[in-house]
N, C-alpha and C positions, 0 to 999 in steps of 0.2 A: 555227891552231895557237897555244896559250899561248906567250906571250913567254919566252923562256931557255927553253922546256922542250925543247926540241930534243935534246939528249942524253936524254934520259927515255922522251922518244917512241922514238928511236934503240934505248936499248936493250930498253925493255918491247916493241917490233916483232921484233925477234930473240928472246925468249922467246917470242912468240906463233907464229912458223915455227917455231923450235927445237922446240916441243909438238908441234904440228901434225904438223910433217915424225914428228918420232920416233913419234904413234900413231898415224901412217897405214904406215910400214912394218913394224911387230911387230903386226898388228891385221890382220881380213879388208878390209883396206881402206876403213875406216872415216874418214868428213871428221869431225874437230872445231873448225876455223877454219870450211870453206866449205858457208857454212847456204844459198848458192844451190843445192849442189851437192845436198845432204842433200833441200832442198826437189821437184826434178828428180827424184831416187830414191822420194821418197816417194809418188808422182803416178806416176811410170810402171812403177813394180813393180809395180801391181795390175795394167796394161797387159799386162805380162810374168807375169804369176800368181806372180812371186815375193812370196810375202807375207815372209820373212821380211827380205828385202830393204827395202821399204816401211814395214816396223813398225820396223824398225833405224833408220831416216834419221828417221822422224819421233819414235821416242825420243829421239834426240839432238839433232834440235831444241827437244823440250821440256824436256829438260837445259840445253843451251847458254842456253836462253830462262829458263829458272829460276834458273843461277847472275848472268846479267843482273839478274833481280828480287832476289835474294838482296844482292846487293852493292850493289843502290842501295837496296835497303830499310835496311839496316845505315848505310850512309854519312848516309842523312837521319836514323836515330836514336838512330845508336849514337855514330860516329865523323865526327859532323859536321863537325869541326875536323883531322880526321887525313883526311891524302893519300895514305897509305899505306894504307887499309883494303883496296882491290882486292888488292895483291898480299898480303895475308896472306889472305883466300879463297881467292884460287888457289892458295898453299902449300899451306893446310889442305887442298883438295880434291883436290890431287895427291897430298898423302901418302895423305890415304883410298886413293885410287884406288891405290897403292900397296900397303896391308898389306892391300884387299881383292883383290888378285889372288894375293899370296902366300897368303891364307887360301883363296882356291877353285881354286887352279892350284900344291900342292906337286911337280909334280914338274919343274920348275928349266925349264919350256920358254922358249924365245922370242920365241911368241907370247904379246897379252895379251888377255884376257876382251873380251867386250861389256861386261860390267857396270865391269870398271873403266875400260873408254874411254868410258862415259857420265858417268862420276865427272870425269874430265878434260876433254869438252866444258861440261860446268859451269865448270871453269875456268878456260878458254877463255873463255865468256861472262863472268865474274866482272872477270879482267883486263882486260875493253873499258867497264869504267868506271872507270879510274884517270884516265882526263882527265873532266870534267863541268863545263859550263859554264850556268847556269839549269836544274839540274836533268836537263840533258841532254849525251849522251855527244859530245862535240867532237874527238875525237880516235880515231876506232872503230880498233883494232891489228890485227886480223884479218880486216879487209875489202880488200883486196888491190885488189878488182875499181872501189871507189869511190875506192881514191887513185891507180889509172891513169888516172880518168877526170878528177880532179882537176890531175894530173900535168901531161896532157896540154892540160886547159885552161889551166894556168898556164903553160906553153910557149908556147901562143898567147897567150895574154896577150904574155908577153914582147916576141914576136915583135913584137908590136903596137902597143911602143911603154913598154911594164911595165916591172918590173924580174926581177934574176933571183931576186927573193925571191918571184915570185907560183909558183913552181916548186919551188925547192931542197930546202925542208922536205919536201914532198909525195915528191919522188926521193930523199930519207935515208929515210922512214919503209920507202918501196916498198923498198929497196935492203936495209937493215935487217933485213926482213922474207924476204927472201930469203934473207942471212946466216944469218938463223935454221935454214931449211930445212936448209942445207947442210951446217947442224953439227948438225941433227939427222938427215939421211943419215948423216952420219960415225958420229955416235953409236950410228945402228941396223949399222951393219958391227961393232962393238966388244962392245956389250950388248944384253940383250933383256928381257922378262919386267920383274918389279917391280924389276931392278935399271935400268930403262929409265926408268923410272917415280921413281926416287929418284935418280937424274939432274937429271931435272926438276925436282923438287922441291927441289934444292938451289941449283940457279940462279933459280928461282922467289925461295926464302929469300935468296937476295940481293939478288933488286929490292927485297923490302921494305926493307932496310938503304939503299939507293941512295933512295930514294924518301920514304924517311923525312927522311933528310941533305938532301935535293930543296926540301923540305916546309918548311925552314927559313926559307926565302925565300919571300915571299909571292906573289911573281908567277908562281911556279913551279907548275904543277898547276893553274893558277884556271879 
């Protein structure tokens, strides 16, 4: 984990469940964090003849996979020097996903489309390159499954003789990330539809703010 960036991680992990949680409950149950989950569906829906089941996990893999190339393709040539470039994609792509569900879904429901929850696991993928270190993602937000397993190894570490730093980071990112969830539960009891969606997106538009100010400091984001 980038030296000081600990709050950064802290809180772009809580926007990444915050997303997650709120377009897995207004959505048929669609993952846009868990690309193991997406990859499982896409493989055994044909198992199960649901195709439309299969063609949906594997869209959004190659959403999720394309707002990934999108945002390191930009950061190597656009915003080399800006640390904030991930979360202004993910803003952009959450507002898309936003006024494209009010343009295909006027009548105020609170459910949201396929199509704008594929707009969102793009940026979903987008925000898991706000940390990059030699060109590669050092800090992945919405892998859950890899910083349990981190977690856990820095525990034994500990155990072993480490310190509590081979852990801590690793259980704020995990904890964080959970956080997120919860308040995106909360958020799906309250709103639905594209006002779910512009939810998102305004907390999104504030990590950029937060990550910019971050970005000041050089050790921050490296």
């Amino acid at each position: 984990m980038p030296t000081g960036a600990m709050p950064m991680v802290a809180f772009l992990s809580v926007l990444a469940g915050f997303i997650g949680a709120a377009a897995y409950t207004h959505s048929a149950g669609y993952f846009v964090t868990f690309m193991t989950g997406n990859t499982e569906r896409a493989v055994l829906g044909w198992f199960d003849n649901d195709v439309v089941l299969a063609t949906g996990a594997i869209t959004l893999l190659f959403s999720f996979g394309l707002g990934v190339f999108v945002a390191s393709l930009l950061r190597r040539r656009v915003w080399r020097d800006s640390r904030y470039g991930a979360a202004v994609v993910t803003t952009a792509a959450l507002a898309a996903a936003a006024v494209v569900d009010w343009v295909l879904d006027r009548t105020g429901g609170q459910e949201v489309g396929f199509i704008p929850i594929a707009f969102v696991a793009f940026a979903v993928g987008a925000l898991n390159t706000a940390f990059v270190k030699n060109g590669e993602t050092s800090v992945p937000l919405s892998y859950a499954t890899g910083t349990v397993v981190k977690l856990s190894q820095g525990i034994e570490s500990h155990v072993s003789g480490g310190s509590s730093r081979d852990w801590l980071g690793y259980a704020l990112q995990y904890g964080s990330f959970a956080v997120g969830a919860f308040l995106g539960g909360v958020l799906s009891m309250l709103v639905g539809g594209e006002m779910m969606l512009i939810v998102a997106t305004v907390v999104s538009a504030v990590a950029i703010l937060l990550t910019a100010k971050a970005a000041t400091e050089p050790q921050i984001l490296s």
